[in-house]
C-alpha positions in Angstrom: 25.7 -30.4 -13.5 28.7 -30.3 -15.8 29.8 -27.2 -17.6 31.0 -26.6 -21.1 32.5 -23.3 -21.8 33.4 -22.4 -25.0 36.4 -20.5 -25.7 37.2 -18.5 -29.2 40.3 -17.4 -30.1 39.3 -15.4 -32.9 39.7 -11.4 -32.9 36.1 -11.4 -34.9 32.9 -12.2 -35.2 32.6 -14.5 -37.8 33.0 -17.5 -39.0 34.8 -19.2 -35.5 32.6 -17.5 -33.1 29.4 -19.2 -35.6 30.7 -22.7 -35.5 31.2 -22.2 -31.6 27.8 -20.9 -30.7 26.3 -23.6 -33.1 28.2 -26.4 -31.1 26.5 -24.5 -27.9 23.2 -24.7 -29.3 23.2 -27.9 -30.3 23.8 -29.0 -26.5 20.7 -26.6 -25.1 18.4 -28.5 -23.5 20.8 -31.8 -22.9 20.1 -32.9 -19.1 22.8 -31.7 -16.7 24.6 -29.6 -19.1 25.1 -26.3 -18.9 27.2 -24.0 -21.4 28.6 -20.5 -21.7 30.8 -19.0 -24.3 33.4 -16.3 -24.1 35.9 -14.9 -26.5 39.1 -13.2 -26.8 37.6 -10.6 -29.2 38.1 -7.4 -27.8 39.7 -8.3 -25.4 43.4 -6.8 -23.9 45.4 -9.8 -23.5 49.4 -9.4 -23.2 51.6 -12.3 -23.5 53.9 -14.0 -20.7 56.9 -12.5 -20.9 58.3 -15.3 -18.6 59.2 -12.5 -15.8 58.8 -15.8 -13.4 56.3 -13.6 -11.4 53.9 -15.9 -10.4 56.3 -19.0 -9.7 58.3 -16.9 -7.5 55.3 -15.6 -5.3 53.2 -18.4 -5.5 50.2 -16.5 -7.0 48.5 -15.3 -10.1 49.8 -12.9 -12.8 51.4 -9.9 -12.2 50.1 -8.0 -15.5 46.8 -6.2 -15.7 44.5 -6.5 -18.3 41.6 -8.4 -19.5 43.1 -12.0 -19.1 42.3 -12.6 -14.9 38.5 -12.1 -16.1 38.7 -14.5 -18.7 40.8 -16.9 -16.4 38.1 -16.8 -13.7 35.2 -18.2 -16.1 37.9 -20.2 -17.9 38.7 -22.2 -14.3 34.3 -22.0 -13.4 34.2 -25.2 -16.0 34.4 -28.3 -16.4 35.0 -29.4 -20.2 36.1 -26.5 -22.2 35.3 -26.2 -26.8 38.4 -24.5 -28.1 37.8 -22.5 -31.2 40.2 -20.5 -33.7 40.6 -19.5 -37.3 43.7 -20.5 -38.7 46.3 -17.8 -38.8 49.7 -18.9 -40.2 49.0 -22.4 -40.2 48.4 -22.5 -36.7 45.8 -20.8 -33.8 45.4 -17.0 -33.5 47.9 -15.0 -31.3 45.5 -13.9 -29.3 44.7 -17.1 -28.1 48.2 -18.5 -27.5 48.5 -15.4 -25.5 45.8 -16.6 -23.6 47.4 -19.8 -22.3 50.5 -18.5 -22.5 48.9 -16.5 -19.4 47.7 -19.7 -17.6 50.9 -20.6 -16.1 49.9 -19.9 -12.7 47.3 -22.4 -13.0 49.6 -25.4 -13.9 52.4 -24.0 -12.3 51.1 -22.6 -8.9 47.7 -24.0 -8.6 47.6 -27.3 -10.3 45.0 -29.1 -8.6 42.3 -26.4 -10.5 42.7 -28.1 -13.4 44.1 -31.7 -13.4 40.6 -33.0 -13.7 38.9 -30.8 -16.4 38.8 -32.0 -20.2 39.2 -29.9 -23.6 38.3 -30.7 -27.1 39.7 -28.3 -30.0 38.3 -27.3 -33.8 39.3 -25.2 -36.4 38.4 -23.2 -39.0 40.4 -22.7 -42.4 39.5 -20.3 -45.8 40.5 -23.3 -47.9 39.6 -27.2 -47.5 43.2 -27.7 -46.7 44.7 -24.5 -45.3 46.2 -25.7 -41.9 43.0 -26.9 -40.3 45.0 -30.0 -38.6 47.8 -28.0 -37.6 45.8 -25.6 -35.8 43.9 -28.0 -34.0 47.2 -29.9 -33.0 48.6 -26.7 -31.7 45.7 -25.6 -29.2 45.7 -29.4 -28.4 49.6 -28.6 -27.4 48.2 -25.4 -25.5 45.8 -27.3 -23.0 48.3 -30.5 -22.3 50.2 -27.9 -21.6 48.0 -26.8 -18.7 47.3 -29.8 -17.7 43.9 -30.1 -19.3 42.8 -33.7 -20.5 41.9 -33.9 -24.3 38.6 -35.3 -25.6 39.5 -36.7 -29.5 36.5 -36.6 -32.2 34.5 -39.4 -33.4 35.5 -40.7 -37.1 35.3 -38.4 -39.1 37.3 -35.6 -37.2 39.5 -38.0 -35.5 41.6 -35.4 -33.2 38.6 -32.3 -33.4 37.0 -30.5 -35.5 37.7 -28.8 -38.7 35.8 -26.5 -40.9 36.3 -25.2 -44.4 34.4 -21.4 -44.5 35.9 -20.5 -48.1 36.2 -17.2 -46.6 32.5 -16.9 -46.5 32.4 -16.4 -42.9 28.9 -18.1 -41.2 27.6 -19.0 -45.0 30.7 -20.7 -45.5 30.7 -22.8 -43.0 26.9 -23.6 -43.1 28.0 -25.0 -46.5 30.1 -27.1 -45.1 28.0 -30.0 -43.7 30.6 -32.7 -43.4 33.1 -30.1 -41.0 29.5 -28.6 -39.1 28.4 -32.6 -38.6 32.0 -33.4 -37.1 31.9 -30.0 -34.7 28.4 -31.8 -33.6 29.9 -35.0 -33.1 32.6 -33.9 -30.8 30.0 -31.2 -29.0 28.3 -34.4 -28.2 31.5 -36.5 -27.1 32.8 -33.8 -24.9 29.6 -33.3 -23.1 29.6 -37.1 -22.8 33.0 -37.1 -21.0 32.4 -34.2 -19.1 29.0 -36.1 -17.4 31.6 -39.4 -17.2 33.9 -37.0 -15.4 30.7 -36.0 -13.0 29.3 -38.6 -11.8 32.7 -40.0 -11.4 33.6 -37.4 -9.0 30.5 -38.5 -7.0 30.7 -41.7 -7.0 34.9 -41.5 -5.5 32.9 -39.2 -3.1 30.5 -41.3 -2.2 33.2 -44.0 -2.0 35.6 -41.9 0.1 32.7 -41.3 3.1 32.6 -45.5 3.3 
């Protein structure tokens, strides 16, 4: 069984969260698959303030709030769907704060995540409002943790990207050429992640020889 968690960095419920869950759906019922979905809505999530904290002492984060809760479902998967609206030309604060906070895990406890894969999509007000950029920059975010990156098919190339023409859900619903290429790379990171599964078994299997 290979999990897909999906992660969205947006401090709403709207459009984001809809293409995420609709990415989730889409995989229901796919044989050993399993998904789950979180969000940083709501959520108290300070950034690292590079205090060197968990480098020094070998262990997690020193600062309490919402993040260790997130981390511990964040580190339960296998294949993670990285979501967020585009803020600034780039991904949402709150998500950067996020990994910002996972620098125990690539720093301290590497081995949790050198095997696990990521694919990332965003979601823009206007057809060409920083859709790439913001992709590219939570792309950044999980090489940075060490996480391996699952591209798109054709049409999204490096993820997925959305146009919601500030519309929220019935935005991007209009949008069938962005929801088809969130779809396609749904289907390509689940692919991957079952690759990644069965390839664990069989160097298992391989090792006990």
């Amino acid at each position: 069984m290979a999990k897909i968690l999906a992660v969205c960095g947006s401090p709403r419920n709207q459009a984001t969260e809809y293409v995420l869950k609709k990415a989730l759906e889409h995989l229901e019922g796919r044989e050993g698959i399993e998904t789950e979905f979180i969000t940083v809505r709501g959520k108290k999530i300070a950034p690292c303030n590079g205090c060197g904290y968990c480098k020094k002492n070998k262990t997690w984060c020193c600062i309490q709030d919402d993040c260790q809760e997130l981390l511990e479902k964040f580190m339960a998967a296998d294949a993670y769907l990285i979501g967020s609206p585009v803020y600034c030309y780039s991904s949402t604060p709150q998500i950067a704060a996020f990994f910002s906070r996972m620098r125990p895990l690539f720093h301290v406890y590497p081995e949790l995540m050198r095997d696990k894969l990521g694919s990332a999509l965003a979601v823009g007000g206007t057809r060409n409002g920083g859709e790439e950029m913001a992709v590219n920059n939570l792309l950044a975010m999980m090489m940075a943790r060490g996480i391996n990156i699952v591209c798109n098919e054709v049409y999204g190339y490096a993820g997925g990207f959305v146009w919601s023409q500030d519309k929220g859900p019935d935005g991007v619903e209009m949008d069938q050429p962005g929801m088809n290429g969130v779809l396609k790379l749904a289907d390509k990171l689940a692919d991957m992640a079952l690759i990644r599964e069965y390839g664990k078994k069989a160097l298992a299997c391989a090792a006990d020889q």
